[in-house]
C-alpha positions in Angstrom: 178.0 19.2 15.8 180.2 19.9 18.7 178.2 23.3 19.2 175.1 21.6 19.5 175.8 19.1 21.8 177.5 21.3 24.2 174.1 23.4 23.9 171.9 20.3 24.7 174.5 19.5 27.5 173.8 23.0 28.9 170.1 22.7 28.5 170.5 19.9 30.1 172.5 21.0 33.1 170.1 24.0 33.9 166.9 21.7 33.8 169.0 19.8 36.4 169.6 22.4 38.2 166.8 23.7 38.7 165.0 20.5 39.5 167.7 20.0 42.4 166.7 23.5 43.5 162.9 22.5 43.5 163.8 18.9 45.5 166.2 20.8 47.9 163.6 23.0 48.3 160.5 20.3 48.5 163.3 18.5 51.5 163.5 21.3 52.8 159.6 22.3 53.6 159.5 18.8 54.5 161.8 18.3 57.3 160.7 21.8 58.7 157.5 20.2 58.3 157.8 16.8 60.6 160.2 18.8 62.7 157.8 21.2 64.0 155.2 17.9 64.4 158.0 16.2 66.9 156.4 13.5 69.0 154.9 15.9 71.3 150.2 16.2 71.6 149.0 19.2 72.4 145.5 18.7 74.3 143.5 21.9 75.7 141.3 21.2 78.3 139.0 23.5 79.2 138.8 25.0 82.6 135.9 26.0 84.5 135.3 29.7 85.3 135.1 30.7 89.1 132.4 33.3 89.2 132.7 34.5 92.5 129.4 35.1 94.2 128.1 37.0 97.3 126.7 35.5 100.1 122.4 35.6 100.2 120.0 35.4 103.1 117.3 33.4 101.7 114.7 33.9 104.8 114.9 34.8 108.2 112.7 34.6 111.6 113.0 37.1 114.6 111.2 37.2 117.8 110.8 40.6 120.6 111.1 39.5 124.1 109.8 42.7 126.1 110.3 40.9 129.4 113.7 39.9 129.0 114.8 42.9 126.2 115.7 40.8 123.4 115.4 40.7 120.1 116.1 36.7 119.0 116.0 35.7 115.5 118.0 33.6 112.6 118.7 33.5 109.0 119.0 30.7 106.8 122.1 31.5 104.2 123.4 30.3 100.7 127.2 30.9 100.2 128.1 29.1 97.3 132.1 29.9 98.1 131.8 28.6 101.4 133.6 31.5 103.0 131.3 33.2 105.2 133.3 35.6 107.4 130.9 37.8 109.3 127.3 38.6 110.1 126.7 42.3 111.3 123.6 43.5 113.1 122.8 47.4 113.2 119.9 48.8 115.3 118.6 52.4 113.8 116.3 54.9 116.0 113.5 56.6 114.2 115.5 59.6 113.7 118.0 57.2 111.4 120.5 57.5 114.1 122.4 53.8 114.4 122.2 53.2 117.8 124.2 50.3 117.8 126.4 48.1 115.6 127.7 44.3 116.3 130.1 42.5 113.9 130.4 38.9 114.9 133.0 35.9 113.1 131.1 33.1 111.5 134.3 30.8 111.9 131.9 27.9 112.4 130.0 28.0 109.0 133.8 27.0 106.9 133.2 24.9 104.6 129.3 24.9 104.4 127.4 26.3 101.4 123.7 26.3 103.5 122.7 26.9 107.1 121.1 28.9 109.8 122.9 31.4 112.0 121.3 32.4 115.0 121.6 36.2 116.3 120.4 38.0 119.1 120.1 42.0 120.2 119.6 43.2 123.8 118.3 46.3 123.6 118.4 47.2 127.7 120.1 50.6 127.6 118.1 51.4 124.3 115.3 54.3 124.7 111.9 54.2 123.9 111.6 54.4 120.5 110.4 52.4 117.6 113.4 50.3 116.1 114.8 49.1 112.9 117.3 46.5 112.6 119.7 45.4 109.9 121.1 42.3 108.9 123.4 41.7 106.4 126.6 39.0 106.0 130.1 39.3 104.6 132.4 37.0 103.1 136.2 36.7 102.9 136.2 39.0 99.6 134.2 41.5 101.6 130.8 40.2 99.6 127.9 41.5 101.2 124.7 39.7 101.3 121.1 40.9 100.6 120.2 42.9 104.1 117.5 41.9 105.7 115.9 44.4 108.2 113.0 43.7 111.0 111.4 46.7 113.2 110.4 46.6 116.8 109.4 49.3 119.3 110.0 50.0 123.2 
């Protein structure tokens, strides 16, 4: 009878055994569990993507002046970074020679999306000759706008 108790009492042992294992165990995953919750909320926001985007001319106006030499004109811009940096103007002969180049600093358009830039060309020294003229913008990044061109003739 001895034998058979001390067999139940073994049975008995390894069922408890392994059920401590299994608890331990179950603890275990548990407090890994709430530990890696901690008191901490993680919230993702979104943020908005900067596309950057070139400078545009949108329309433009010019005048010739024969009396005075002068070529007077504007454009109206859109520059949705607001960081306009330069307006160039480039005078072309009929033979496609540039006759003449000007690069001018828009520091007064910082900070403005919209607007009109005013731009003359005083073509006294130029020779008789029919004309083209280009005129393009640049941003801070070195964006160039859409050229817009105009032709007149001495």
């Amino acid at each position: 009878m001895q034998s058979n108790n001390c067999q139940n009492y073994l049975k008995i042992c390894e069922r408890s055994t392994c059920m401590k294992r299994n608890i331990l165990l179950l603890m275990s995953m548990l407090i890994l569990g709430l530990a890696g919750c901690g008191g901490e909320v993680t919230v993702t926001v979104p943020l908005p993507i900067h596309i950057i985007t070139a400078p545009s001319i949108s329309t433009y106006q010019f005048s010739h002046d024969r009396t005075n030499y002068i070529v007077d004109g504007n454009v109206d811009y859109y520059a949705p970074d607001v960081d306009l940096d330069t307006i160039t103007i480039s005078a072309t002969n009929s033979n496609g020679v540039v006759t003449n180049t000007t690069v001018t600093s828009l520091t007064n358009t910082f900070g403005r999306t919209t607007g009109t830039i005013s731009f003359s060309i005083d073509y006294f020294s130029y020779r008789p000759d029919t004309y083209t003229f280009t005129v393009y913008l640049t941003d801070k990044l070195g964006y160039i706008s859409n050229p817009v061109y105009g032709t007149f003739r001495l």
